[in-house]
C-alpha positions in Angstrom: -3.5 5.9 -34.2 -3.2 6.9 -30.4 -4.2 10.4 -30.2 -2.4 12.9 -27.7 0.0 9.8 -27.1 3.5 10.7 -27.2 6.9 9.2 -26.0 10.3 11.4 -26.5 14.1 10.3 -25.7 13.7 12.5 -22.2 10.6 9.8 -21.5 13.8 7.5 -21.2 15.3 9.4 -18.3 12.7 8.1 -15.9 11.3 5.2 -17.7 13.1 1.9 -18.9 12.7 1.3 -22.7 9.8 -1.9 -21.1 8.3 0.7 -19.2 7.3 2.9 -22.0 6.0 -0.7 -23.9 4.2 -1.5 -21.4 2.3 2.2 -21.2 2.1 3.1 -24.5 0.6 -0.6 -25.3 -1.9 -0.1 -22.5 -2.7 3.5 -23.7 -3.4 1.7 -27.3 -5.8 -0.8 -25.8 -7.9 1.6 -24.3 -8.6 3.1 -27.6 -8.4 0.1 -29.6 -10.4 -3.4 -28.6 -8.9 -5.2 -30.9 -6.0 -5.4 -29.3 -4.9 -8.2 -27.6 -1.8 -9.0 -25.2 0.1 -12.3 -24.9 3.2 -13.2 -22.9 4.7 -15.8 -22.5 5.2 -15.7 -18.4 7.1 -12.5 -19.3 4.6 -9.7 -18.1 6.8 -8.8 -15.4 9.7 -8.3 -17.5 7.9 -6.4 -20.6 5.7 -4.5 -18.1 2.7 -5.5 -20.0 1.0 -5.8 -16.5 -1.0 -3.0 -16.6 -2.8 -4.2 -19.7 -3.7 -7.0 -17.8 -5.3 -4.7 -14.8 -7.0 -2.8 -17.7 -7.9 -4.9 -19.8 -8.1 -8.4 -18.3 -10.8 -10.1 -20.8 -8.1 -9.2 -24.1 -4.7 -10.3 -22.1 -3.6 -13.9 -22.5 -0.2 -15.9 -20.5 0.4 -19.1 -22.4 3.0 -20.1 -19.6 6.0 -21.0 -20.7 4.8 -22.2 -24.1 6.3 -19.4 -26.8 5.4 -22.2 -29.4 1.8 -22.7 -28.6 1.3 -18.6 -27.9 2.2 -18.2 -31.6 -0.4 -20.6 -32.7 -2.8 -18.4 -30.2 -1.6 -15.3 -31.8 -2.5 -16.5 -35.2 -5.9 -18.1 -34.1 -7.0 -14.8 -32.6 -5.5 -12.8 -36.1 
């Protein structure tokens, strides 16, 4: 579990609901190597991005290829 790491409703006052994905996903990375990100071309949108400048070796765009990145997700599973 993410230690120290915690999001409250007031979090949502300056943050989209994407936003606080995309940090509290990066924050769990950082502890965690096993984690792994995939998007579909959506990075932008899901604000994932900043896993990608953290952890670029354990972040994966399939493109627009939702079908295929679920077969990725279950290869790397």
């Amino acid at each position: 579990m993410a230690k120290g790491l915690t999001w409250t409703i007031s979090d949502a006052d300056h943050m989209t609901q994407a936003e606080i994905y995309g940090e509290v996903l990066t924050h769990l990375g950082a502890e965690n190597e096993k984690i792994v990100a995939l998007t579909a071309d959506l990075a932008g949108s899901t604000k994932i991005g900043r896993f990608e400048k953290d952890h670029p070796d354990r972040f994966i765009n399939a493109g627009v290829a939702e079908m295929n990145m679920m077969a990725m997700a279950s290869g790397i599973a």
